[in-house]
N, C-alpha and C positions, 0 to 999 in steps of 0.2 A: 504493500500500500504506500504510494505517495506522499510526503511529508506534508506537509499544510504552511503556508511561508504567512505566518501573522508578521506584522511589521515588515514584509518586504515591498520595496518600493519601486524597485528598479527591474523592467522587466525582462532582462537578460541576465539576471541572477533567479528568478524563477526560472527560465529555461537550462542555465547553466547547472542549475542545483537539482533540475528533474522535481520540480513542485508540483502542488497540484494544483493545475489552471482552469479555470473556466472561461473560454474561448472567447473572448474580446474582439476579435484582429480585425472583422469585419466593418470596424470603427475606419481604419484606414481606408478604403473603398468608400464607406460613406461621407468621409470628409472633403476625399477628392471631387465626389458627383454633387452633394447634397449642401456641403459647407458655403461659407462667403467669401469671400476676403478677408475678410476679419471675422472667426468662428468666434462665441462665447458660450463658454459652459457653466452654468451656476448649478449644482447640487448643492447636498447637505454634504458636512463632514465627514471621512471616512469614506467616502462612498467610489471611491476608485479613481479619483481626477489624478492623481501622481502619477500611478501605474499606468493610467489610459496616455501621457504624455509621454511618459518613458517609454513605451513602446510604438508611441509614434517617430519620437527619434531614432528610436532601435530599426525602423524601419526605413525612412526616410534618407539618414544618414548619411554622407559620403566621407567615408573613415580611413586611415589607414594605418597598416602594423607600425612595427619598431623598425622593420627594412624598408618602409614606404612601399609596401603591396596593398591595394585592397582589399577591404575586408569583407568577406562574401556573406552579407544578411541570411542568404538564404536556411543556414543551418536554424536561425533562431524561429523561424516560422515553417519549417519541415510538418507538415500534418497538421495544418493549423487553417480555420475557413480561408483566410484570403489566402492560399495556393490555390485555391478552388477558384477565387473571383474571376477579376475581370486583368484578360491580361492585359491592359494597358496601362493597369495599376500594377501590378507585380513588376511591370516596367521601369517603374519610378523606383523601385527597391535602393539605395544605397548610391540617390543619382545626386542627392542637394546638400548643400551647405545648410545646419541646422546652428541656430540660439536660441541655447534654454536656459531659462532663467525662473526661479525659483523667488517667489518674492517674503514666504512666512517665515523667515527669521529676523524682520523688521518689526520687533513685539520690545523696542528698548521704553523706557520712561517717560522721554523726552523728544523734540524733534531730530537735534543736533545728534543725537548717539541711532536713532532710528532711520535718520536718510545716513550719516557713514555706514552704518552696515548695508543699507541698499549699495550705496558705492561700491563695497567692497564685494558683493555680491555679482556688480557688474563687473570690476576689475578681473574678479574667477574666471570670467565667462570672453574675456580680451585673454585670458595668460593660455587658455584651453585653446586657444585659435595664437599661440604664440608664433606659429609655423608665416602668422605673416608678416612680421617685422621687418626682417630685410628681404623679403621678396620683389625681386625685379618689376613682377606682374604688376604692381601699385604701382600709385603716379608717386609722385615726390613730395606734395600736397598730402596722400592719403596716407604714405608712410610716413609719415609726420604726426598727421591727426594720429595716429594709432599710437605710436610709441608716447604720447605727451600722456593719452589716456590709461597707457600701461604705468606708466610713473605718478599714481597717485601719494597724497600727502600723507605723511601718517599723523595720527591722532594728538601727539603733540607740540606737531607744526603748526595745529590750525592754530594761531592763539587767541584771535577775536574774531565778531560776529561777519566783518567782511571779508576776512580771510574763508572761513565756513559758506558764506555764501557764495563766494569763486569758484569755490571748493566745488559745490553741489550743484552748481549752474552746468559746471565744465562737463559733470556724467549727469545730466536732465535729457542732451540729446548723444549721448554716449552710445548707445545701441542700434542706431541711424548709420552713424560714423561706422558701426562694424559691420552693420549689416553691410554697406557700400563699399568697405573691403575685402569681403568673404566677394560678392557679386564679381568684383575686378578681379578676383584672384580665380575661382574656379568658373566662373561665367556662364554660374549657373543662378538664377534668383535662389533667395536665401527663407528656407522655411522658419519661423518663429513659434516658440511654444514658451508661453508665460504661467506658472501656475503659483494658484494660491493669491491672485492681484490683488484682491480686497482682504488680506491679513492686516497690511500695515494702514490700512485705513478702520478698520474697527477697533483696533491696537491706539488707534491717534486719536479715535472718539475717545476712548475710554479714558484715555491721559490725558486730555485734554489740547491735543494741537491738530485737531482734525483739517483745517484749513491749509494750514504748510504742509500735511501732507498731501493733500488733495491737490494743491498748487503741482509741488513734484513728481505724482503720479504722472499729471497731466500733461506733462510738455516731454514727460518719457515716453508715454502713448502715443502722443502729437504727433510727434517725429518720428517713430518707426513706423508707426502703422498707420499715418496717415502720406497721402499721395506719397510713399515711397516707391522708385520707379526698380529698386531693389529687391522688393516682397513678391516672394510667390505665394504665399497664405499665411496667417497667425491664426494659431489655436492660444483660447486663454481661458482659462478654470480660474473657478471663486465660487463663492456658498450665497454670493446676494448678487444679483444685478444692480450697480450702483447706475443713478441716469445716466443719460448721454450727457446731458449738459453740465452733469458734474465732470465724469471722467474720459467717454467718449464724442468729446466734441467734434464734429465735422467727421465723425466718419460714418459717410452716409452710405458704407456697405457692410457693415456689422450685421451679421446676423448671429442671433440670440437662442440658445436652448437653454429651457427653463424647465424645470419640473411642472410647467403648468403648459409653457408653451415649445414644446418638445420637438418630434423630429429626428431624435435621437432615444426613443425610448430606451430601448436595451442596454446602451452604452454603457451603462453605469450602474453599479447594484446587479440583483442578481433575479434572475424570473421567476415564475415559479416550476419553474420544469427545471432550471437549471439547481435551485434548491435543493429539489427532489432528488434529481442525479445525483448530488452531490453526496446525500443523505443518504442514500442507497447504495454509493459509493465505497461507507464507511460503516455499513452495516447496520445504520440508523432508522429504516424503514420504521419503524413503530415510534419514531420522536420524530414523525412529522407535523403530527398537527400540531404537537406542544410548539414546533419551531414555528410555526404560522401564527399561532396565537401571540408571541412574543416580539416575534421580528417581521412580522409582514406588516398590509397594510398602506404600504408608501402605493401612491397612481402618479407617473410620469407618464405625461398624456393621459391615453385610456388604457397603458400597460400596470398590470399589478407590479411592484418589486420588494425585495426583500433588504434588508438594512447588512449590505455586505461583508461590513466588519465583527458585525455580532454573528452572525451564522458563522464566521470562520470560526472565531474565539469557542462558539456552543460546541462546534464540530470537534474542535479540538481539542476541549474541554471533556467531552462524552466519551471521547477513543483513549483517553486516560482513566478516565473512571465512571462510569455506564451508567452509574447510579447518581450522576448529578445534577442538580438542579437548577435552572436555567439564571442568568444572572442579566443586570443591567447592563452589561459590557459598554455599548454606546455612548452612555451616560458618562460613563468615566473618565472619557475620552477629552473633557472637556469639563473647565468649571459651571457653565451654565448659565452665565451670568443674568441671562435677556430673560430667564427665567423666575431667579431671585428678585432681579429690579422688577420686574413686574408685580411681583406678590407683593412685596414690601410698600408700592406705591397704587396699590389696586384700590378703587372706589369701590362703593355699593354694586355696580352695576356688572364691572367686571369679576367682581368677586362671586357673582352670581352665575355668571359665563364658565368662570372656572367650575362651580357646583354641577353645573349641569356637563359641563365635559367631563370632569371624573366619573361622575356617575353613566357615564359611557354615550351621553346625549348629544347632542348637535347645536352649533351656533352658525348664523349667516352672517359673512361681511363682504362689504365691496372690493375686489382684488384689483391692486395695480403693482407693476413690477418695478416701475424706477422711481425707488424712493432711493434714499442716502442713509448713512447712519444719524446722521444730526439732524433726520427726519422724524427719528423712530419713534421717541416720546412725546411728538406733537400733536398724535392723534390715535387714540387707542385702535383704529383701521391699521393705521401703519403698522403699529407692533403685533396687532394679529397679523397684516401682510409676510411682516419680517419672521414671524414663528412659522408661518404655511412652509416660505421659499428656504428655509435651514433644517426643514425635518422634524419641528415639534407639533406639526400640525397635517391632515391630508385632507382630500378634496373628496367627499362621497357626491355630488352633484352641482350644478351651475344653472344661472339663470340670467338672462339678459334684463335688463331693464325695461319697462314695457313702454314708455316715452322716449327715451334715449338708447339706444339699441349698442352703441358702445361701452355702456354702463354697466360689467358683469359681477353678480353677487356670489360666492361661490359658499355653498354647507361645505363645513370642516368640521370634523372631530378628531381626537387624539389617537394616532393609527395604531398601538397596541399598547402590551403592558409595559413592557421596556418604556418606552416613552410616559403610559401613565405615572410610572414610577418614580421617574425626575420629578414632575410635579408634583405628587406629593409626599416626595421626601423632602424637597423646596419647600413646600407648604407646613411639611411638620417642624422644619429647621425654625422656621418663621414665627410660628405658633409657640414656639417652645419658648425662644428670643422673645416675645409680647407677656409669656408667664413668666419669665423671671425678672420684667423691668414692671410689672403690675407692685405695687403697696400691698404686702401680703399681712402687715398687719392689722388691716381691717378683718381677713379671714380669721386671725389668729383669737383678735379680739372676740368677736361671734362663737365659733367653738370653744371658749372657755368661758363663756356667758350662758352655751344653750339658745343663742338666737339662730334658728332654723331660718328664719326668712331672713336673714342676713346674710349666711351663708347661701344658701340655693340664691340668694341676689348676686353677689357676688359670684358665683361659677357660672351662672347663666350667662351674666356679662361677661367674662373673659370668652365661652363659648360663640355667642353673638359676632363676638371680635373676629374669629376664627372663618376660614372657609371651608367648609366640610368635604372634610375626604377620609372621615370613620367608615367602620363597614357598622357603627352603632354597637360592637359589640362590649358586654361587662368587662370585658379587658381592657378594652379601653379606657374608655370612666374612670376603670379601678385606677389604673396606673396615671392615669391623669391627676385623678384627687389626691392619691397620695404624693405625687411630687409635690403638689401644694403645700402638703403640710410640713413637709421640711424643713423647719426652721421653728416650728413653735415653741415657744417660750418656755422650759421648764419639763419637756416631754420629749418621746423618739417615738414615731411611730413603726410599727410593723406591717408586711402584710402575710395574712392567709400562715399565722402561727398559729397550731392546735391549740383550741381552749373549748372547757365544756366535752361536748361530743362533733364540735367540728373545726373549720377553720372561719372565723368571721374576715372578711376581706379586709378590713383594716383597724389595728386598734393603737390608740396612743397610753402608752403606758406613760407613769409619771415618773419624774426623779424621784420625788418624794413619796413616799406608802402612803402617805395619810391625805393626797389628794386624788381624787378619782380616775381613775382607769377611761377613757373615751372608745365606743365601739361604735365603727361606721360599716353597715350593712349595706349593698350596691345592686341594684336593679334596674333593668333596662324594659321600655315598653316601644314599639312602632307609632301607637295612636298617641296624641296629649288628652282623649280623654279615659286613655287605660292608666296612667302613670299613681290614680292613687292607690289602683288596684296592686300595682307596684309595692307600693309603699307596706300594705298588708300583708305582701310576699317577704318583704323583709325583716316585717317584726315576728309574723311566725317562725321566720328561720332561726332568728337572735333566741325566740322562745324555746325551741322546737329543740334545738339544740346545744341548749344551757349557756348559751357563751357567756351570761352575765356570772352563772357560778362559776365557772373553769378560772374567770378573773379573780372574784374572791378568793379564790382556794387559793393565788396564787397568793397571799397574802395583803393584798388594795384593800383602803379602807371604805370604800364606794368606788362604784361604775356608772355611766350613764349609757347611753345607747342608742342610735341614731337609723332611721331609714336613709335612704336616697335613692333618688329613680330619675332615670335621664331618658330622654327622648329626643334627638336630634340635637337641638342648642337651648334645649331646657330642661332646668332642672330642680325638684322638690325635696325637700327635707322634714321629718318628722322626728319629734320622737314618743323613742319606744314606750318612757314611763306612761304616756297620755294615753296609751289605750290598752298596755297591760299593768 
């Protein structure tokens, strides 16, 4: 069996290393017939954009060894769909001068430390193409240009802000400059593959200098990929379409694959046939549905896919140990953040959107694709927009606008549990952060008073606070209430320690013997008008099962003894002595 390449990136070390592939290749053929001048790919993270660029170079390429032979592609795509296609593509095999350029390691603090790493990133990509420095084939002009952008400054040469801006100006239109050297030299136009373009712009929202970047993105765009009379195509991967008129200005032959507006369904992620194989592959045939329940769900165009990185990680997680159980892989992949800031800053209205998406329901918004990141909090449309086009969200149907016919509203819900999971473990992270900055001695006060509706006030409010993502079960509640009481005054509580003839869910015992014992009994109802029915349940159980003797015995000079019954985000409190 075939080893499984998690974290491999590059797609001539899965062929070199005999991995196991799932056939891609037919990307190439559809980029030549299908693509623009300028391709853009926006998936979610994880979902194959590295790999799918690396083996477009791998294909594309015009290489050669350590003797100056070329280097024959054909071994890496031997059995693979495009020796099948179209031969006028298998033609193009190993005919063009490629730049690749990799933009996600531009995630520094600041502007100044985040464009030098771009520099140096493009500098890589002049030293990788070093072969043209003193080549004849150049003018005198271009071998010029070239070698001045091979000698860049190091870090601390720059010493002020004009020297930085020379600096960053010089490689703005750097990848122009090489492209129009590779072209002179092999004369042959120069294919471009940029991936990852919008890291260092959601990187510069976050840190706050989104505009300098955006400024530098753009005149690096500008210039290669616009009227370059040196390009034969650019392919370019990111997880958002940022506008045109932020980052694609004037180039008015882009065309766009989006997970809404596609073209390239298969590309990217995995089918469900290709899942299936996969699974059956490895002997998995009876852990398919769980893999569907978990990882499916994504619709690019009208294609179902599956979340590529987590079926690797499940697959190869199961062929080590058979008996395990399926994980949030994806989630991990990434802090989350669009998801955090969301909850944390969520109104009424959205908080109620969430409610109804956990609970597995449906919300409608208006979809548009060229927002910005310094778009995204301006309008709670946006940031659902920006959750659809990153993977947190899927498309079960669309509707046009019935006056405006350009106006499309599209139903989303949360495509499985993987995903539901982020939100709400986001949501419980949240919830937890709101209990411990809540004045907890109001509660403390109330339960050493015996003020019931004090207490049930107070839990119900923190509740209300919350956006519901319980399954309502007594374990919850339970363990809710008791982190509450962590801290009261003079007492520890426990939970579910034998007393009596059973365990009562939670009791506070005292420092001192000679003050009372506190027992809170926990029950849950669906209706609010079954909850006092609840409450009955719980003193018969306190009765039923002595917990108030088992306390005595234990030497306490009195107990008291409490109901409680929760229902969604309310909740009652009784007690015991009042009706026994």
């Amino acid at each position: 069996m075939k080893k499984i390449g998690i974290g491999y990136e590059d797609y001539r070390n899965f062929i070199d290393d005999d991995m196991y592939y799932i056939d891609k290749t037919m990307l190439i053929q559809d980029i030549v017939k299908k693509g623009g001048k300028v391709t853009l790919f926006t998936r979610p993270r994880r979902f194959g954009k590295t790999l799918a660029l690396s083996m477009l170079r791998t294909f594309f390429e015009l290489e050669y060894d350590r003797d100056g032979n070329v280097i024959d592609k054909r071994r890496y795509f031997e059995g693979k769909k495009i020796m099948d296609g179209d031969a006028k593509i298998r033609s193009m095999m190993g005919k063009y001068p490629v730049i690749k350029l990799s933009l996600k390691s531009a995630k520094q603090p600041d502007f100044r430390e985040a464009a030098l790493q771009l520099r140096n990133e493009i500098v890589s990509e002049f030293n990788r193409h070093n072969y043209l420095k003193n080549s004849a084939k150049l003018s005198e002009a271009e071998s010029e240009s070239f070698k001045e952008l091979l000698n860049f400054k190091k870090r601390e040469d720059i010493r002020d802000e004009e020297s930085f801006r020379l600096e960053i100006g010089r490689y703005s239109t750097a990848l122009k400059t090489l492209s129009e050297c590779l072209y002179a030299y092999h004369k042959e136009k120069v294919i471009v593959l940029l991936d990852e373009y919008d890291v260092p712009l959601e990187n510069a929202y976050y840190e706050g200098f989104y505009e300098e970047m955006v400024s530098f993105i753009r005149s690096l765009f500008e210039s290669l990929l616009k009227t370059n009379d040196a390009l034969e195509f650019a392919v370019v991967t990111g997880c958002l379409r940022i506008s045109k008129e932020s980052i694609f200005t004037g180039l008015n032959h882009l065309q766009i694959s989006s997970i809404y507006n596609n073209g390239f369904e298969e590309a990217f992620g995995f089918t469900q046939k290709e899942t299936e194989q996969m699974l059956m592959d490895y002997g998995m045939e009876d852990r398919i549905p769980e893999a569907k329940k978990w990882y499916d769900g994504y619709l690019f165009g009208e294609t179902e896919i599956y979340n590529p990185w987590s079926i690797i990680k499940y697959v190869s997680s199961i062929a080590v140990n058979h008996m395990k159980y399926p994980e949030a892989y994806w989630a991990n992949t990434s802090s989350n953040q669009i998801i955090k800031d969301m909850i944390w800053h969520a109104d009424g209205e959205m908080k109620r959107e969430l409610e109804v998406l956990i609970d597995g329901g449906t919300i409608e918004k208006q979809i548009h694709e060229d927002i910005t990141y310094d778009d995204i909090h301006e309008s709670e449309d946006n940031l659902w927009n920006f959750l659809f086009f990153t993977g947190y969200m899927k498309k079960v149907s669309e509707r046009r606008d019935a006056l405006n016919e350009e106006i499309v509203y599209l139903t989303m819900k949360i495509p499985n549990i993987e995903i539901r999971s982020i939100y709400t473990n986001q949501i419980l992270g949240w919830f937890d952060k709101q209990v411990k900055s809540e004045d907890r001695g109001v509660l403390y006060k109330a339960v050493l008073e015996g003020d019931t509706e004090a207490i049930a006030g107070y839990v119900t409010k923190l509740l209300k606070k919350s956006i519901s993502v319980f399954d309502s079960s007594e374990s919850f509640y339970h363990g809710f209430f008791l982190s509450l009481l962590y801290g009261t005054p003079d007492y520890g509580p426990m939970s579910n320690r034998e007393e009596g003839e059973g365990r009562p869910d939670i009791v506070l015992y005292p420092d001192n013997p000679t003050d009372p014992a506190i027992i809170f009994e926990i029950k849950t109802r669906k209706k609010f008008n079954e909850m006092e029915d609840g409450l009955r349940e719980a003193y018969d159980q306190i009765r039923d099962k002595k917990y108030e003797e088992g306390v005595l015995e234990e030497g306490y000079m009195g107990v008291k003894s409490y109901g409680m019954c929760f229902c969604k985000k309310s909740c009652i409190v009784g007690k015991y002595s009042e009706l026994y």
